[in-house]
C-alpha positions as CSV (number, residue, x, y, z in Angstrom):
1,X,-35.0,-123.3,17.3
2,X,-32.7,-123.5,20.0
3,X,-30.1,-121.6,17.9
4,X,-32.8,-118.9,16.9
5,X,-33.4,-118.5,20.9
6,X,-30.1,-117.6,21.8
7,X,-30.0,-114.9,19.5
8,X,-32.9,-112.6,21.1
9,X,-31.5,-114.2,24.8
10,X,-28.2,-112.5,23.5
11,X,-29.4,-109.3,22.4
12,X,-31.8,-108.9,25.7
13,X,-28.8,-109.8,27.8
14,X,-26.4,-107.2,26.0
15,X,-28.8,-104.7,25.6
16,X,-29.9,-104.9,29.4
17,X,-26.6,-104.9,30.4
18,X,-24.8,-101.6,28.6
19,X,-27.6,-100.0,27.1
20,X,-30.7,-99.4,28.7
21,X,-31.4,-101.2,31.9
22,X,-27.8,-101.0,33.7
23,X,-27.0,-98.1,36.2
24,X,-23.8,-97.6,34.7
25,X,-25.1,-97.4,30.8
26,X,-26.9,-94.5,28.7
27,X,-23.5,-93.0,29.3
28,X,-22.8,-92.4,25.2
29,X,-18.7,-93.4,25.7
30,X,-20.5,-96.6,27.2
31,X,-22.5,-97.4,24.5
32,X,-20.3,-96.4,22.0
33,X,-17.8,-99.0,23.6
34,X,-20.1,-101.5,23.5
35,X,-21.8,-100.9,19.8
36,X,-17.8,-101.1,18.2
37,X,-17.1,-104.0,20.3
38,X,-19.6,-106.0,18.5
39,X,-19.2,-104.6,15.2
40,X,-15.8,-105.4,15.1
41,X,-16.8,-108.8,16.2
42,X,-19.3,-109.0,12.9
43,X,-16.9,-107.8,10.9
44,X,-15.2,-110.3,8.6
45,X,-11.7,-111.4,8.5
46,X,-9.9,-109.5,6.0
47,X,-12.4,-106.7,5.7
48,X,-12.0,-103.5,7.0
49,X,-10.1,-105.1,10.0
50,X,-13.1,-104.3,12.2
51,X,-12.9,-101.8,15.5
52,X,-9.8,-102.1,17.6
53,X,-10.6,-105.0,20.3
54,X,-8.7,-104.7,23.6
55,X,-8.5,-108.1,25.6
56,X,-10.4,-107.1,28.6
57,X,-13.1,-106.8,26.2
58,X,-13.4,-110.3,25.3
59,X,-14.7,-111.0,28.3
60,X,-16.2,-107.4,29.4
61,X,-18.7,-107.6,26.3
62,X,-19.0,-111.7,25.7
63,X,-17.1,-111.5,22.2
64,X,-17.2,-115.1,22.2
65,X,-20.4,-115.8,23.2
66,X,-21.2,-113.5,19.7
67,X,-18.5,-115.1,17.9
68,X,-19.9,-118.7,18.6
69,X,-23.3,-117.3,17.4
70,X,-22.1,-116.2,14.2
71,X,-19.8,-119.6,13.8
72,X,-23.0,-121.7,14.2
73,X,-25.5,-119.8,12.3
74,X,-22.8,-119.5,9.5
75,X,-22.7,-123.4,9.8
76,X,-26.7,-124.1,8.4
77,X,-27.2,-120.7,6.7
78,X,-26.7,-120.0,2.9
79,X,-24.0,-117.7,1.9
80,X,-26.4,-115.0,0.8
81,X,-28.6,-115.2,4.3
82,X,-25.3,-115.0,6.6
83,X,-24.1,-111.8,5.0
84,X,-27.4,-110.4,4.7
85,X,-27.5,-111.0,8.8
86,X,-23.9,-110.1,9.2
87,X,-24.6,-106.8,7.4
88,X,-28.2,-106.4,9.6
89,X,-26.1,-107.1,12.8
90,X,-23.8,-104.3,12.2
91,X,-26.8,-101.5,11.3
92,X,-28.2,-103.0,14.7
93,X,-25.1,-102.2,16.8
94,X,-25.0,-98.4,15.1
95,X,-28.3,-97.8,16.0
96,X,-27.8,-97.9,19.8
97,X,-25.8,-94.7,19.2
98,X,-28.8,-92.5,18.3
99,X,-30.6,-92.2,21.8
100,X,-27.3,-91.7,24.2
101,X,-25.9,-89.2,21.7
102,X,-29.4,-87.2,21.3
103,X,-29.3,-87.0,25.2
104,X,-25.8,-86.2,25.4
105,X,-26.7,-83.3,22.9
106,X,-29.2,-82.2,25.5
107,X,-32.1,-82.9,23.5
108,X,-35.2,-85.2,24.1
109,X,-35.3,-88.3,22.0
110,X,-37.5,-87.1,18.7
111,X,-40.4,-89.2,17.8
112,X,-39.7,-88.8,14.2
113,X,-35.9,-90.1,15.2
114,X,-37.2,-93.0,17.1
115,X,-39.2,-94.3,14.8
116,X,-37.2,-94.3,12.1
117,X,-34.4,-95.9,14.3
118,X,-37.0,-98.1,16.3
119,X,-36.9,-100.7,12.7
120,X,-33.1,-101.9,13.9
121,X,-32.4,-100.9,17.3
122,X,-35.0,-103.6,18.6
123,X,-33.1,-105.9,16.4
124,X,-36.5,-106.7,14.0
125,X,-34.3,-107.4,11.2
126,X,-31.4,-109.3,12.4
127,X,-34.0,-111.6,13.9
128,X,-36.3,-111.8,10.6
129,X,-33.2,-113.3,8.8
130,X,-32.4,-115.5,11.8
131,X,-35.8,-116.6,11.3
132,X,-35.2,-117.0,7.5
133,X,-31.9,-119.5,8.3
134,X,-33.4,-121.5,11.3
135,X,-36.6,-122.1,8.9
136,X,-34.5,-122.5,6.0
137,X,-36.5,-120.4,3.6
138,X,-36.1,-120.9,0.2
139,X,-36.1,-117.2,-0.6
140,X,-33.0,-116.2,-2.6
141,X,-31.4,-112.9,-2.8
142,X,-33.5,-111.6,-5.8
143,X,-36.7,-112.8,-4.5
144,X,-36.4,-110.6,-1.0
145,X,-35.1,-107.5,-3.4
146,X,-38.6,-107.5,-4.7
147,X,-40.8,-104.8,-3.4
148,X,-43.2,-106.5,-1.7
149,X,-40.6,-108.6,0.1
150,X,-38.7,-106.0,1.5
151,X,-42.3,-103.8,2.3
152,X,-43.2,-107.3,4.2
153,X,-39.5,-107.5,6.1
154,X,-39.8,-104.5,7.5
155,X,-43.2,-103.6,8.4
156,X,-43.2,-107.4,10.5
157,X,-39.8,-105.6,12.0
158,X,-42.1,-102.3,12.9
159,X,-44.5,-105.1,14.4
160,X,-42.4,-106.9,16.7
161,X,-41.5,-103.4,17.8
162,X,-44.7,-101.7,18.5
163,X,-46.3,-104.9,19.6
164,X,-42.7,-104.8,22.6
165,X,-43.4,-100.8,23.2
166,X,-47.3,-101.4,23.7
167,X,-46.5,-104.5,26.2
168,X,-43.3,-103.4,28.0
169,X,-43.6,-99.9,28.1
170,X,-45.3,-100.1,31.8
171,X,-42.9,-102.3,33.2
172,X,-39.3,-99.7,31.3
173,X,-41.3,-96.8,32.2
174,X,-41.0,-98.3,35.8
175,X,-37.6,-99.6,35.7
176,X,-35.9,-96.1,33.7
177,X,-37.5,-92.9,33.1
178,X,-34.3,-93.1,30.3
179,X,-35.8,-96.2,28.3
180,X,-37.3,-95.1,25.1
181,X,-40.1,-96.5,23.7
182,X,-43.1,-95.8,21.4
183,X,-46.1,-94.7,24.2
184,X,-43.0,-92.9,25.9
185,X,-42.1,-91.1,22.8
186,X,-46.0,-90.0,22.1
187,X,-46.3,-89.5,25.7
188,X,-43.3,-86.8,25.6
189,X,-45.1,-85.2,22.5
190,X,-47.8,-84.2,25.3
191,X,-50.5,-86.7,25.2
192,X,-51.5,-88.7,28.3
193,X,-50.6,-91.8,29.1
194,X,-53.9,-93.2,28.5
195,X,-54.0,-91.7,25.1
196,X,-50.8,-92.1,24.4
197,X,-50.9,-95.8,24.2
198,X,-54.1,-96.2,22.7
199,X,-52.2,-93.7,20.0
200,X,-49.5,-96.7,20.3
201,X,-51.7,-99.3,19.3
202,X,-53.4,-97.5,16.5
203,X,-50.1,-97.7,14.9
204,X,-49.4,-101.3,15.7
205,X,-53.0,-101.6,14.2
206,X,-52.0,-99.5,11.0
207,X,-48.9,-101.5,10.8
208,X,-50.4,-104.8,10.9
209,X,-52.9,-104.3,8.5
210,X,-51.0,-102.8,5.5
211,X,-48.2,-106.0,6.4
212,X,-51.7,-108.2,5.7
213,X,-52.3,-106.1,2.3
214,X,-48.3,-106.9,1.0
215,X,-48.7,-110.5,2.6
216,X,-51.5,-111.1,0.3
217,X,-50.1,-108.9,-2.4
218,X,-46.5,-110.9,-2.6
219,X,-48.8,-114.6,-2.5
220,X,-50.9,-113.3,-5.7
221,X,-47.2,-112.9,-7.8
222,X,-47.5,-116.9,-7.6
223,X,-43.5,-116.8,-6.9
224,X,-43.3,-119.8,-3.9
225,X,-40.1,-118.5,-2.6
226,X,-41.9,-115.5,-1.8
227,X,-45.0,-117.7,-0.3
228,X,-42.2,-119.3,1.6
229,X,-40.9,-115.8,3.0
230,X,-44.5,-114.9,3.8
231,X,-44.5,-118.1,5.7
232,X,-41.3,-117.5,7.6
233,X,-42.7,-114.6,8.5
234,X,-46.4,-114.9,9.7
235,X,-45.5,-117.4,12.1
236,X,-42.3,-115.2,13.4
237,X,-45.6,-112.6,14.2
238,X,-47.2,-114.9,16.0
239,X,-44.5,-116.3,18.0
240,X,-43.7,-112.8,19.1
241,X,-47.3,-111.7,19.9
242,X,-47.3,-115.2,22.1
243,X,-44.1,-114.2,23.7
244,X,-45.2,-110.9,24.7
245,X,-48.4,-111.5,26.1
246,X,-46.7,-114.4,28.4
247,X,-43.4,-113.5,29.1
248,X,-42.2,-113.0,32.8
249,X,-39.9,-110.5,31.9
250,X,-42.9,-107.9,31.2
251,X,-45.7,-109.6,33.5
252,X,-43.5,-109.5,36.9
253,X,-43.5,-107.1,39.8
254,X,-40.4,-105.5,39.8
255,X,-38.1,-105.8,42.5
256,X,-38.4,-103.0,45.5
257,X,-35.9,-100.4,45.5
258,X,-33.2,-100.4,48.5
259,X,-35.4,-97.5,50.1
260,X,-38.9,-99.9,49.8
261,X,-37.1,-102.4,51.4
262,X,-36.3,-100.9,54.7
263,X,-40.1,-99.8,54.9
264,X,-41.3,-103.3,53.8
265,X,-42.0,-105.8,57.2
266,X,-39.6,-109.1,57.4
């Protein structure tokens, strides 16, 4: 578990820090450092050689806070799980591209686009097979190629990302007008923000019950490794709804700007 924490505590930390939450990121030359950095840093040994690293890097971007990551998860996870996460870590890093280059473009973020990016660039799936090694799931290969298995992987992705949007997008909203997020996006497609998040969690809603439907669906086959994946997964759910309804990152004021502060009385 500890192992599985320091992945999201990673990706929060990195993602705060050159993609959304920085003053100096949403800049797409930025990002674009940043994404290749990583994937390079996925990439394995003898592949494709990876993206150019530079050695201010390896400190800049915490390659070997990543590296250990990968070194330790590699250490307890199957052969088939670490490659599947290897190759999930990599779409995850491209996906940061999509909202810094539609802005560069001079276009809105889309929320046709964001939705069909939202499924990696929150990192749902990366952290799904985490969850798989960390639990050791006895799922194999063939067992999460089967339809239900990969309807069930990435509808709880979907999940952990509309339940985040519904309960952070207050506190982003307030902290970046740039921070995309599911009631932004329906927001910007002209509805209030009142209805746009009750629009929000009518798809959360939608989303949860048809991952119920291929939950129960997947247990009828009788196949225990998929029983096992729908175990993994049900209390990954649950772990994130708890973590959103009680985290401190969404449930505290933010900090006053530099101009509230000279109003504010010592």
């Amino acid at each position: 578990m500890k192992l599985y924490t320091e992945w999201p505590a990673f990706g929060f930390s990195y993602d705060g820090q050159f993609m959304d939450e920085s003053t100096t990121t949403n800049e797409a030359a930025t990002v674009a450092e940043a994404v290749m950095v990583m994937i390079s840093a996925c990439t394995p040994a003898g592949g494709t050689g990876g993206a150019p690293v530079y050695a201010h890097t390896d400190t800049e971007h915490h390659v070997p806070v990543m590296r250990d990551l990968l070194e330790r998860t590699a250490a307890i996870a199957r052969p088939d799980m670490f490659e599947r996460l290897r190759t999930h870590m990599m779409l995850w890093w491209y996906s940061h591209l999509y909202e810094p280059l539609v802005r560069a473009s001079g276009h809105r973020v889309g929320l046709a686009g964001f939705c069909a990016n939202r499924v990696y660039n929150i990192a749902s799936l990366p952290y799904v097979t985490v969850a798989q090694i960390v639990a050791d799931c006895s799922a194999t290969a063939e067992d999460l190629a089967h339809p239900y298995a990969v309807l069930m992987g990435h509808l709880a992705a979907y999940e952990m990302a509309w339940c985040n949007d519904i309960h952070s997008g207050d506190h982003e909203t307030k902290t970046s007008k740039d921070i995309t997020h599911l009631p932004g996006a329906l927001a910007a497609e002209g509805l209030t923000p009142q209805q746009a998040m009750a629009q929000a969690a009518e798809i959360h809603d939608t989303t949860m019950r048809t991952y119920l439907r291929a939950e129960r669906a997947a247990i009828a086959t009788g196949n225990p490794r998929l029983a096992d994946y729908a175990r993994v997964l049900r209390a990954w759910i649950r772990g994130h709804y708890d973590w959103c309804r009680d985290t401190h990152r969404y449930m505290a004021p933010l900090a006053p700007s530099g101009e509230e502060r000279l109003t504010q009385p010592s």
